[in-house]
C-alpha positions as CSV (number, residue, x, y, z in Angstrom):
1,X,-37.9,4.1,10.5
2,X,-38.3,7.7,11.6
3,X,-41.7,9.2,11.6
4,X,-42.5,11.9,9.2
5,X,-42.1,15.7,10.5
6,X,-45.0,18.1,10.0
7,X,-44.7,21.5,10.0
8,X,-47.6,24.0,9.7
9,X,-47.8,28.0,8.7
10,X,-50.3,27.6,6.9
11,X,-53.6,26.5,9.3
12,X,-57.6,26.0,8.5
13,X,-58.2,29.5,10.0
14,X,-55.3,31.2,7.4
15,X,-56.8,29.3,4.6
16,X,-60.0,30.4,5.0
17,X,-59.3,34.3,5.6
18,X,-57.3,33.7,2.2
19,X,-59.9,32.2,0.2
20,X,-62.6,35.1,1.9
21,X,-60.1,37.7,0.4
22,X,-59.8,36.1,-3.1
23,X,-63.4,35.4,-3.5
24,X,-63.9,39.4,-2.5
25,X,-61.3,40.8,-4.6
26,X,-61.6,38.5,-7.5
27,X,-65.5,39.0,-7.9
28,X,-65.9,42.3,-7.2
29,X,-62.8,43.3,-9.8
30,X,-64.1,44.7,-12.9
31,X,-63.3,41.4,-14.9
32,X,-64.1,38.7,-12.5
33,X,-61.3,36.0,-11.5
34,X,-60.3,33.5,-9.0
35,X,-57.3,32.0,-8.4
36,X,-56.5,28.5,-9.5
37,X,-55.3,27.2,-6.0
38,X,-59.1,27.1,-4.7
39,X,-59.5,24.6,-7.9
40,X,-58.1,21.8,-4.9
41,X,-60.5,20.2,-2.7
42,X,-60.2,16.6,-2.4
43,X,-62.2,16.5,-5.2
44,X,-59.8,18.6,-7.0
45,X,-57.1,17.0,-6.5
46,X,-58.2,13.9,-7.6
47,X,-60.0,15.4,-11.0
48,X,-56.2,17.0,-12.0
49,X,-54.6,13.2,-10.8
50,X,-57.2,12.2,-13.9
51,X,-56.6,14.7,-15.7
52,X,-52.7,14.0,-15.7
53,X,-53.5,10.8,-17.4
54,X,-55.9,11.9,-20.0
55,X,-54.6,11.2,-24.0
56,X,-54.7,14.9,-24.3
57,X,-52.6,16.1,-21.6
58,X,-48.9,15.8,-22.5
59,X,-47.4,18.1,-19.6
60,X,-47.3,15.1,-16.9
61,X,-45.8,12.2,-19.6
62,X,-43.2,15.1,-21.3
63,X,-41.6,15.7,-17.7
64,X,-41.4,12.4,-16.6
65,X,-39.9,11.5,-19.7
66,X,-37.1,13.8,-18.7
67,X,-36.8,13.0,-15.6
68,X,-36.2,9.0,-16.5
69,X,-34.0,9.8,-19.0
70,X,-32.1,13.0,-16.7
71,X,-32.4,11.9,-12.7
72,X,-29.1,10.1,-12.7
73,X,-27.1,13.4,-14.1
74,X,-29.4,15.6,-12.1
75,X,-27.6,14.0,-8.9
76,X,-24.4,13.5,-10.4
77,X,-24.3,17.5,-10.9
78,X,-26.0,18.6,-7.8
79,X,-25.0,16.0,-5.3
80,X,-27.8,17.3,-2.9
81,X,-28.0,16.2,0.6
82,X,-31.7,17.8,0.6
83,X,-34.3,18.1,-1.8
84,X,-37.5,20.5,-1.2
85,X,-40.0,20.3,-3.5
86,X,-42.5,22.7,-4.0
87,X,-45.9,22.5,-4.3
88,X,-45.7,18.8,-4.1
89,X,-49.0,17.4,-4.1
90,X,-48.7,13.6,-4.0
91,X,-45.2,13.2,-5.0
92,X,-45.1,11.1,-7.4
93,X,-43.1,12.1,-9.9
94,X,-40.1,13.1,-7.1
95,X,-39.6,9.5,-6.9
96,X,-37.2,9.6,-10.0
97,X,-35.5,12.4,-8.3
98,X,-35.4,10.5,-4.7
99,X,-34.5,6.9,-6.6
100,X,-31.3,8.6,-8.0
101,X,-30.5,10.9,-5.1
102,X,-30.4,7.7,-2.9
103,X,-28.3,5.6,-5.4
104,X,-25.7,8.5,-5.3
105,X,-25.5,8.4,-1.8
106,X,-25.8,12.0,-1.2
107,X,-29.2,12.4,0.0
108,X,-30.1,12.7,3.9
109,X,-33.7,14.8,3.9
110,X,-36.7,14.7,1.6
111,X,-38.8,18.3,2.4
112,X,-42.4,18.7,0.7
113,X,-44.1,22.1,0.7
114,X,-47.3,22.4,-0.3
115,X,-51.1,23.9,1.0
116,X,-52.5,21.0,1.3
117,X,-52.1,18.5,4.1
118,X,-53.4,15.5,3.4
119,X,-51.5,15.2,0.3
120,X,-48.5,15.6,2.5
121,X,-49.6,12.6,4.6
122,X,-50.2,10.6,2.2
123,X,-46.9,10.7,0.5
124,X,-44.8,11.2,3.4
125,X,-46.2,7.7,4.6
126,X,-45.0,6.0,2.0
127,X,-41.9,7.6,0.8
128,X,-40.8,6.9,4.7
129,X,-41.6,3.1,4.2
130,X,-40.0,3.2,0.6
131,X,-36.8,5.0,2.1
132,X,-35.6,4.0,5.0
133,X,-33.1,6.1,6.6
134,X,-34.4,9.3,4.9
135,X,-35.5,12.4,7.2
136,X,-39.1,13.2,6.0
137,X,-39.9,16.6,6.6
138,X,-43.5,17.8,5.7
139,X,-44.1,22.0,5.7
140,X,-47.8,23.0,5.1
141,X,-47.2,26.5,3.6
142,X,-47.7,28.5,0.6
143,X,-44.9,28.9,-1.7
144,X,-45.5,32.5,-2.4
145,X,-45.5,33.0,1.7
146,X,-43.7,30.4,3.5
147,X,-40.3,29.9,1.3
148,X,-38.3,31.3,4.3
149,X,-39.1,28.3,6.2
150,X,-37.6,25.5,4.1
151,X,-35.0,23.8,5.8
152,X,-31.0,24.8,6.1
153,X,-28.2,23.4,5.4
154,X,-26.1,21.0,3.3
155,X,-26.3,21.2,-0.5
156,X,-29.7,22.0,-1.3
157,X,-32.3,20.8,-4.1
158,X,-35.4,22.8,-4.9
159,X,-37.7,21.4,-7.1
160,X,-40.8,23.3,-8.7
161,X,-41.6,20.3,-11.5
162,X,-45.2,20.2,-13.6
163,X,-44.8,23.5,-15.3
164,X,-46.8,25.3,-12.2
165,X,-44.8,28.2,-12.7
166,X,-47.1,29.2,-15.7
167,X,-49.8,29.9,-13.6
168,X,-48.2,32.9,-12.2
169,X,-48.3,36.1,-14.3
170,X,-44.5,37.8,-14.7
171,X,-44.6,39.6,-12.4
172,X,-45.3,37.1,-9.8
173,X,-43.2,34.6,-11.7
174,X,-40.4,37.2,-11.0
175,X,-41.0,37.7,-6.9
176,X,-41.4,33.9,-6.7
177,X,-38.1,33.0,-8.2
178,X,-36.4,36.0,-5.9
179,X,-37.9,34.8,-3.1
180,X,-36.2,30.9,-4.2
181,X,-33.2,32.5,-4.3
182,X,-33.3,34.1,-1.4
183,X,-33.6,31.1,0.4
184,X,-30.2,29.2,-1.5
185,X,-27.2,29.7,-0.7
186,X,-24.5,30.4,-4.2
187,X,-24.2,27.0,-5.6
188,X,-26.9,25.3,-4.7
189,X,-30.0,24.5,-7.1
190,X,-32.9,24.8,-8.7
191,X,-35.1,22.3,-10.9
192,X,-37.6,24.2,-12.6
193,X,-40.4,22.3,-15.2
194,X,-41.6,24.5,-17.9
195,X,-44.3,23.7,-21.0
196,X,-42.8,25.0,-24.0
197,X,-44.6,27.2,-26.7
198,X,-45.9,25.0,-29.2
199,X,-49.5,25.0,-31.6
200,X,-52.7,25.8,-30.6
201,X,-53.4,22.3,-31.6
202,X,-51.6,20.8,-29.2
203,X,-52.0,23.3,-26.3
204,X,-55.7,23.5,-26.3
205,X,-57.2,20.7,-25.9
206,X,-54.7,19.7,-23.0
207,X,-57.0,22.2,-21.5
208,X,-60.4,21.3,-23.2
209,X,-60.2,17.2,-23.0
210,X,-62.7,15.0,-25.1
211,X,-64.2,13.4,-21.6
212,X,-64.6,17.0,-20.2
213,X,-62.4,16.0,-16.7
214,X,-61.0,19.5,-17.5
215,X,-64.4,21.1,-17.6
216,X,-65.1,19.7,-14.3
217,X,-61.9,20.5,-12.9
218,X,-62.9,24.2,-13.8
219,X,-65.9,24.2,-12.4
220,X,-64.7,22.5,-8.7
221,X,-63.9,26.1,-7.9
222,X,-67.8,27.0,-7.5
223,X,-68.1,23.5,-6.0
224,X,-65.3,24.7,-3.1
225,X,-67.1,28.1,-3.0
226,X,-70.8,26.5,-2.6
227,X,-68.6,24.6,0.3
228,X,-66.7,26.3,2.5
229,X,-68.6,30.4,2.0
230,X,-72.2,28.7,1.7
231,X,-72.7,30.1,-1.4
232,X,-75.4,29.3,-4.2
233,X,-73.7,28.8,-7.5
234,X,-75.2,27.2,-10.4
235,X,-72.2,24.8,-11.9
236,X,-74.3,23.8,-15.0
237,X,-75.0,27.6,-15.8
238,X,-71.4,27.9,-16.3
239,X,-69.6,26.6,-19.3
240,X,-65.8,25.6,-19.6
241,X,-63.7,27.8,-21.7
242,X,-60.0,27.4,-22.9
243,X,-58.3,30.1,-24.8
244,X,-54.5,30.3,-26.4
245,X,-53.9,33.9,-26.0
246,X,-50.8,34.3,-29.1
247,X,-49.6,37.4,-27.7
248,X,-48.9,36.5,-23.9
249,X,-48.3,32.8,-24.7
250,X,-50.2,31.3,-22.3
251,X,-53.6,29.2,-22.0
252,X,-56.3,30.7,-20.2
253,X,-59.3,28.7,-18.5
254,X,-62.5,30.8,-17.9
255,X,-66.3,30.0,-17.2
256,X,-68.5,31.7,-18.9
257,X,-72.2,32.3,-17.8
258,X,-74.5,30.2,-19.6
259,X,-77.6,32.5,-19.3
260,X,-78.2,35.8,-16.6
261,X,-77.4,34.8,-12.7
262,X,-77.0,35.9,-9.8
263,X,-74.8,34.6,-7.1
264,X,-75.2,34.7,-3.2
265,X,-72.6,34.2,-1.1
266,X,-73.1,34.7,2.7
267,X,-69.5,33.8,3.8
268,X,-68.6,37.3,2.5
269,X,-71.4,39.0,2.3
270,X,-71.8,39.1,-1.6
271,X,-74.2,38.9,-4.5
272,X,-72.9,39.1,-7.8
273,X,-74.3,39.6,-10.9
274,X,-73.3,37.6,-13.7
275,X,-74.6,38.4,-17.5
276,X,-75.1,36.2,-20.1
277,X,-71.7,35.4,-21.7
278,X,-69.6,37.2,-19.1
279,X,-66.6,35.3,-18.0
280,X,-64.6,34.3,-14.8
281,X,-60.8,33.7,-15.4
282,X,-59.6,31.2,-13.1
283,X,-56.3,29.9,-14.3
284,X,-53.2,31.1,-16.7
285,X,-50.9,28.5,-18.0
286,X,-48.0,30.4,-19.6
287,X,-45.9,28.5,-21.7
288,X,-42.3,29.8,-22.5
289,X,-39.1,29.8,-24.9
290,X,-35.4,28.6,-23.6
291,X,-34.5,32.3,-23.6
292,X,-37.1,33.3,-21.8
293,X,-36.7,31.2,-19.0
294,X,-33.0,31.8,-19.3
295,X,-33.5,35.2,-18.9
296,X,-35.7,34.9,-16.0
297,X,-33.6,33.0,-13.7
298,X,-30.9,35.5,-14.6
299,X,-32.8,38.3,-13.4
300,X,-33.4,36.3,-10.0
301,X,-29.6,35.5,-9.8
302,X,-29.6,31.9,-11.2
303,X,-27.2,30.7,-14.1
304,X,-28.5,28.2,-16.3
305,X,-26.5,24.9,-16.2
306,X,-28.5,22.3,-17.7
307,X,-31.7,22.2,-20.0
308,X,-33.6,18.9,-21.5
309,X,-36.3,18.7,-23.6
310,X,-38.6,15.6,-23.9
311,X,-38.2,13.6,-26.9
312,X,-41.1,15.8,-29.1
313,X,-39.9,19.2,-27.8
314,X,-42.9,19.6,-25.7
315,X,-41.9,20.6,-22.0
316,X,-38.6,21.6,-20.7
317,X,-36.9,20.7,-17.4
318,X,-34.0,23.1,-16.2
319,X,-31.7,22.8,-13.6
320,X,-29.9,26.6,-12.3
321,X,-27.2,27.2,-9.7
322,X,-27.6,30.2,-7.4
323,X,-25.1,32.4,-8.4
324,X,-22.7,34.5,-5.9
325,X,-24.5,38.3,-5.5
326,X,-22.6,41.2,-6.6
């Protein structure tokens, strides 16, 4: 059984200068955000595993759905020697996608991105046990940084599953999908999960559960920033906000100041002021239309070849071939 590879360009020291420069930016802006990745501590992590299973949360059950019902074509089609998935925490669901890939035959390496580590690990451990035979090939990286170091060769597989694409804005959602193409050669694929537009009703309290895992979820990012830049934040003084914005279609989680505060932060040199009411936006979730996507990874240089819906129309999975450049 080989060992696992590791491969890191993303280190403790680039972490931190990234989080220093997001903290800065983000709370000194004019209306105050952070970005969702600093949501994933190894507390994090394991609120959103719970989260994953809550009633409320349909994302997680929808894909895998499609991926039960779709793996076996998804290999059929593709017949990819490597599959990189990005942003791959734990890897669990890719274990539909590895099951089928080695029943085909095709597959020879299995490569993970993602920021964190010890997620990598801890997957890589046992998808080498569960696989014999298969090349494990960890990259620590970020995927809006690090795509040009995925591995070459044979008939490649990227996978960006769990709808995480919504939590870029379109503009990033467009350089992120350049930058995948960039990468693949014409013919090879993509597999991209999307949440689909659908009521309020439904979206909303995905984001806003009944046992308030969400809400604590939300609030980890003041945990991680108490943490790692020594700061002083009150968590109960901020309250956990999720709002359907009909216009841009997308969910967006804020905390909102309870009461007046002030926040110290030494690890950047910052105090911020924080009235009653005012909010911090922390994460977007878009949530999109067939043509939309369509339309997206045509303007990247991808043609649509297949697109499945869960059984309820709630989340999409697509799979797009890179298409020869003019």
């Amino acid at each position: 059984m080989n060992a696992p590879e590791l491969e890191v360009h993303l280190d403790a020291d680039d972490l931190a200068r990234s989080l220093r420069a997001d903290v800065i930016n983000g709370l000194t802006a004019e209306k105050k955000t952070l970005p969702p990745k600093w949501f994933y501590d190894a507390r994090g992590s394991e609120l959103f595993e719970r989260i994953t299973e809550l009633p409320e949360y349909y994302p997680t059950r929808a894909e895998r759905q499609i991926l039960t019902d779709r793996a076996t074509e998804i290999a059929a089609v593709t017949r990819a020697t490597a599959l990189l998935e990005l942003g791959s925490g734990y890897s669990t669901k890719t274990r539909l996608l590895l099951d089928a890939l080695t029943a085909a035959g095709t597959l020879r390496t299995f490569a993970p991105m993602d920021v964190s580590p010890t997620a990598l690990t801890a997957a890589a451990s046992r998808i080498t046990a569960d696989y014999p035979g298969l090349a494990v090939h960890n990259i620590v990286g970020d995927l809006t940084r690090h795509l040009k170091h995925l591995p070459t060769g044979g008939d490649r597989l990227v996978a960006f599953l769990g709808g995480t694409i919504g939590n870029l804005v379109p503009a990033e959602r467009a350089a992120f999908l350049a930058d995948v193409r960039a990468v693949l050669e014409p013919g090879e694929h993509l597999l991209l999960g999307t949440d689909l537009v659908k009521s309020p009703s439904v979206v909303v309290p995905a984001y806003d559960d009944a046992q308030g895992v969400t809400a604590e979820f939300n609030r980890n990012v003041l945990r991680v920033l108490n943490a790692s830049l020594g700061a002083d934040f009150d968590l109960d003084g901020f309250a956990h906000v999720a709002l359907w914005d009909a216009e841009r279609e997308w969910i967006e989680m804020r905390l909102r100041a309870r009461w007046p505060m002030r926040a110290t932060i030494p690890g950047v040199g910052l105090v911020v002021d924080f009235a009653a009411g005012e909010e911090v936006r922390t994460e977007v979730s878009a949530k999109f239309r067939r043509e939309g996507v369509e339309r997206e990874l045509a303007e990247a240089g991808f043609a649509l070849d297949r697109w499945w819906t869960d059984r309820d129309g709630l989340f999409a999975v697509s799979l797009a071939r890179a298409v020869q450049e003019d």
